[in-house]
C-alpha positions in Angstrom: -79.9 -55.4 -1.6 -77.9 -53.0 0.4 -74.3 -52.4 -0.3 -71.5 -50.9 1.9 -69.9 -48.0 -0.3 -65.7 -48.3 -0.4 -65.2 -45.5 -2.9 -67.4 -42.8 -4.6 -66.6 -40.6 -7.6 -68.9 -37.3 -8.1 -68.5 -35.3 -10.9 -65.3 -36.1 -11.7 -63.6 -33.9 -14.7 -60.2 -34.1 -15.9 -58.2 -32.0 -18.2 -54.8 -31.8 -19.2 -52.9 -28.8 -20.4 -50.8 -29.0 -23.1 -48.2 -26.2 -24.0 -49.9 -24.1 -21.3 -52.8 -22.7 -24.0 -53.7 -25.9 -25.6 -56.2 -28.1 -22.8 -57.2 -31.5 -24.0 -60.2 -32.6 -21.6 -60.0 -36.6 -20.8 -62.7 -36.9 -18.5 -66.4 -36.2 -18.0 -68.7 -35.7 -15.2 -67.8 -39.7 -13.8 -70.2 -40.3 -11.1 -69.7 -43.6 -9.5 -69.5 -46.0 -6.5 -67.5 -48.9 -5.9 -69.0 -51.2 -3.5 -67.1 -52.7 -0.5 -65.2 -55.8 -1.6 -66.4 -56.1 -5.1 -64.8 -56.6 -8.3 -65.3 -53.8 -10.7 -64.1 -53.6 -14.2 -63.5 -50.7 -16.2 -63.9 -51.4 -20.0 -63.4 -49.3 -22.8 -61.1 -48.4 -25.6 -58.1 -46.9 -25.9 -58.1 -42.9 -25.2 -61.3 -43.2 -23.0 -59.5 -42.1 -20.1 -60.4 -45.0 -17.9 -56.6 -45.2 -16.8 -56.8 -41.8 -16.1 -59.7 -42.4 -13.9 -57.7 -45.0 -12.2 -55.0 -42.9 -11.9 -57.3 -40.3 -9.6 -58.5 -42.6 -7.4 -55.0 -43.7 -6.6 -54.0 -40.2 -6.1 -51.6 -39.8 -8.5 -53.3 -37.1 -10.3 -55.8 -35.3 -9.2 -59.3 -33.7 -10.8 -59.6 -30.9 -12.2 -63.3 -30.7 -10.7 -65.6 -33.1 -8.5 -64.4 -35.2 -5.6 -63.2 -38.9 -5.4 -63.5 -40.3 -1.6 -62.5 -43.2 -0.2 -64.3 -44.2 3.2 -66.2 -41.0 2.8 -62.9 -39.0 3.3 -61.8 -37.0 0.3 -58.6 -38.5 -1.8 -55.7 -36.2 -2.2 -52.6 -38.2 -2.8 -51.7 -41.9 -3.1 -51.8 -43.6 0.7 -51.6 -47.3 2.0 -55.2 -47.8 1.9 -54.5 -48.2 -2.0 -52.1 -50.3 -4.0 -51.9 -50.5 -8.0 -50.5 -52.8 -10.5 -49.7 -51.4 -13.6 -49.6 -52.8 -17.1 -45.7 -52.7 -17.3 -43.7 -54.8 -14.9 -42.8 -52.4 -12.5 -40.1 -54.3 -10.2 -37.3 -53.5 -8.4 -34.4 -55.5 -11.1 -31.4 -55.9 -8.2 -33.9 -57.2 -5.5 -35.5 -61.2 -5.5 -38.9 -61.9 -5.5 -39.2 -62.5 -1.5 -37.4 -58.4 -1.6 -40.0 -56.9 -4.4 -43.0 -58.5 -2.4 -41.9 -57.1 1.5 -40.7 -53.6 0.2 -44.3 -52.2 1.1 -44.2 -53.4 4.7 -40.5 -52.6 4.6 -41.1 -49.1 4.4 -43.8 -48.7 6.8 -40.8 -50.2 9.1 -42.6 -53.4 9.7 -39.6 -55.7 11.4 -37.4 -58.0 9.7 -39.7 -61.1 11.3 -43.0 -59.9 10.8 -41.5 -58.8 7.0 -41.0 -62.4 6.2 -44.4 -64.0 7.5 -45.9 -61.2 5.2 -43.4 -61.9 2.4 -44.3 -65.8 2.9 -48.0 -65.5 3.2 -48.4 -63.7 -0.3 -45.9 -65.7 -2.2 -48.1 -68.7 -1.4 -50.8 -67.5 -2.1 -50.1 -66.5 -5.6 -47.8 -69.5 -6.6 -44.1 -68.4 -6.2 -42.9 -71.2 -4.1 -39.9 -72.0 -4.9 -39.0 -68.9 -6.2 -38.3 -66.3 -3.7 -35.0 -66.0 -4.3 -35.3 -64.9 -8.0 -34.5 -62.0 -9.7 -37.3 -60.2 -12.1 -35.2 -61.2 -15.0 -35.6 -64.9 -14.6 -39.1 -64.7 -15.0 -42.0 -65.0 -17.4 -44.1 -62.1 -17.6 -46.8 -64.2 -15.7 -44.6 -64.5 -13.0 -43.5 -60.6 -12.6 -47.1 -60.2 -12.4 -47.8 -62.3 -9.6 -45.2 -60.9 -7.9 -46.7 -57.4 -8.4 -50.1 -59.1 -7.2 -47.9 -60.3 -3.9 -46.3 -56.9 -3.5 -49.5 -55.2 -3.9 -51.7 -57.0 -1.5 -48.3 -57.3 0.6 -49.4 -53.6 1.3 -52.4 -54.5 3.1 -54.5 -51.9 0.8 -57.9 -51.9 1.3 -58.8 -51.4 -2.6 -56.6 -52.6 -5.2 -56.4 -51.6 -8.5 -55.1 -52.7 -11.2 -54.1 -51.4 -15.0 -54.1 -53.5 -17.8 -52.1 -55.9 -15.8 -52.0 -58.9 -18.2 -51.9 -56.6 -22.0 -48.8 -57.5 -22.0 -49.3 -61.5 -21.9 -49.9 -64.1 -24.4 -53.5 -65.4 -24.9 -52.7 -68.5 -23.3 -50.7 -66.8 -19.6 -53.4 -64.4 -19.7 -56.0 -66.8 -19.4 -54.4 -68.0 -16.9 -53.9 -65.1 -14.7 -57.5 -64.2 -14.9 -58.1 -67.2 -13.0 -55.3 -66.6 -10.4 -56.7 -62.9 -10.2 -60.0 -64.3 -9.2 -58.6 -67.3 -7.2 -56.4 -64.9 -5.1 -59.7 -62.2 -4.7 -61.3 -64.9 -3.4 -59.1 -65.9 -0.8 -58.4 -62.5 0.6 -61.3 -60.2 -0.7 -60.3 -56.9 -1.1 -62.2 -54.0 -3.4 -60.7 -54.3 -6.8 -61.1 -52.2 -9.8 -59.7 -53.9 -12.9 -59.3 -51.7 -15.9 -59.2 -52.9 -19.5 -60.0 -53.1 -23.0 -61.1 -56.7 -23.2 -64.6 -57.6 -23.4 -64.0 -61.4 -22.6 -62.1 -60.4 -19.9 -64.3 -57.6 -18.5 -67.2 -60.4 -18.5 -64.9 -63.0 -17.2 -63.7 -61.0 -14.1 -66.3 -58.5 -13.2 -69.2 -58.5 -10.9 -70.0 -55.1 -12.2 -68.7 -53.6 -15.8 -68.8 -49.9 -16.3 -68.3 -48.7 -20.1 -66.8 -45.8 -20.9 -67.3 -44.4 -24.5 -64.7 -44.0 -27.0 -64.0 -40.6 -27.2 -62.6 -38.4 -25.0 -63.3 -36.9 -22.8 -64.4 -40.2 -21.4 -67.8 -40.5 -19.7 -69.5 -43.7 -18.2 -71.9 -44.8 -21.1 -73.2 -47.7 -19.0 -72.7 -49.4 -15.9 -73.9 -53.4 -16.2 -74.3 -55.9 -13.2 -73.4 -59.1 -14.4 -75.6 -61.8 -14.3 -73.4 -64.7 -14.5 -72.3 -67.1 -12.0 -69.2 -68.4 -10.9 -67.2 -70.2 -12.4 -67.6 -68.9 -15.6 -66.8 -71.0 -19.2 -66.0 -68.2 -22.3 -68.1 -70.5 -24.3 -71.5 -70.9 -22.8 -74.7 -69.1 -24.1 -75.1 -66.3 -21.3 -71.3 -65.8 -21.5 -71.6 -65.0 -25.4 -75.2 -63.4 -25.2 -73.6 -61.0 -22.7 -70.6 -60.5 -25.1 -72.8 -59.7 -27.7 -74.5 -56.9 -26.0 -71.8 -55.5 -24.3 -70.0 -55.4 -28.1 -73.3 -53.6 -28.8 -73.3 -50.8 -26.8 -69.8 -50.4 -26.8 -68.6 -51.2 -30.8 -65.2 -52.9 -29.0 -64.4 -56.0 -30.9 -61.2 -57.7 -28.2 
């Protein structure tokens, strides 16, 4: 089967210098492509630099050698055609809900009308009804989450990623926002690449799981296209034969 490539990594390195004679290399030779609307997880340890990679395809930092495209043009800083949601709950605390999720279109200058029906589409379709007139602090953490999921789509990227988004979550309201994840990719597929450290959740989520090993510098040890259908039950054989070999190859015990 054919696939429509979104995003391509080619010999990606990346190295950080520490008091200017001290260099502390974090990633290795990463050759990859993301397909066109998929759902690709990142899994590894700690201090395997998949954030890092994240980071570079968002533009934040770039490599020290190798290119990262997007739509075959090379990436050289963050732009609209990518949104990320990071691990912390990075809000705007003085604005509401309905304010965090239309800043995006807000800055682009997107009118005040066309703002709203943005603003209303995405709170609707992650769950917020009712609550668009809320400040960050009066939410749960699964709630600040959506909303970054709102604000970030909100955008109108065309690949999302997103880092660690529910470490911060109980067992219980991250369960739950691996479903919402899915149920909202569904409903408006974008490309997404989901980093984390979570075997469960890397099989739970991912149509594709790359591993990267547990040292740095980080290199892709194996790149696994997952067999399992949808909907998908943590307790089934294929779900737990897969979880065994992924914990296999990759010694990560979450």
């Amino acid at each position: 089967m054919s696939h429509t490539i979104k995003c391509t990594c080619r010999s990606v390195c990346k190295t950080f210098v520490q008091k200017e004679t001290h260099f502390v290399p974090v990633l290795k030779d990463i050759t990859l492509d993301v397909r066109e609307n998929e759902f690709l997880v990142l899994l590894g340890p700690g201090q395997s630099g998949k954030s890092t990679l994240l980071r570079i395809i968002a533009g934040l930092e770039l490599p020290s050698s190798g290119e990262v495209t997007l739509n075959g043009k090379p990436i050289q800083g963050p732009g609209p055609d990518r949104s990320m949601v990071f691990q912390t709950y990075s809000l705007f605390p003085w604005r509401t809900v309905r304010g965090n999720i239309e800043m995006g279109p807000r800055f682009k200058g997107v009118p005040k009308e066309e703002r709203r029906r943005i603003g209303k589409k995405y709170i609707e379709l992650v769950g917020l009804n009712g609550f668009e007139a809320a400040f960050p602090h009066q939410l749960s953490g699964g709630m600040k989450q959506r909303v970054g999921l709102a604000r970030a789509y909100a955008n109108s990227p065309e690949v999302l990623l997103l880092d660690e988004p529910f470490g911060q979550l109980d067992a219980q309201t991250r369960y739950l926002m691996e479903q919402e994840v899915l149920r909202i990719w569904e409903t408006d597929k974008r490309t997404v690449i989901f980093v984390t450290n979570n075997v469960d959740e890397a099989i739970y989520l991912g149509e594709r799981i790359v591993t990267l090993e547990g040292k740095l510098p980080g290199k892709i040890q194996t790149i696994i296209e997952n067999p399992l259908a949808r909907p998908r039950e943590h307790n089934t054989k294929s779900f737990l034969e897969l979880r065994k070999k992924i914990i296999s190859l990759t010694r990560l015990t979450l």
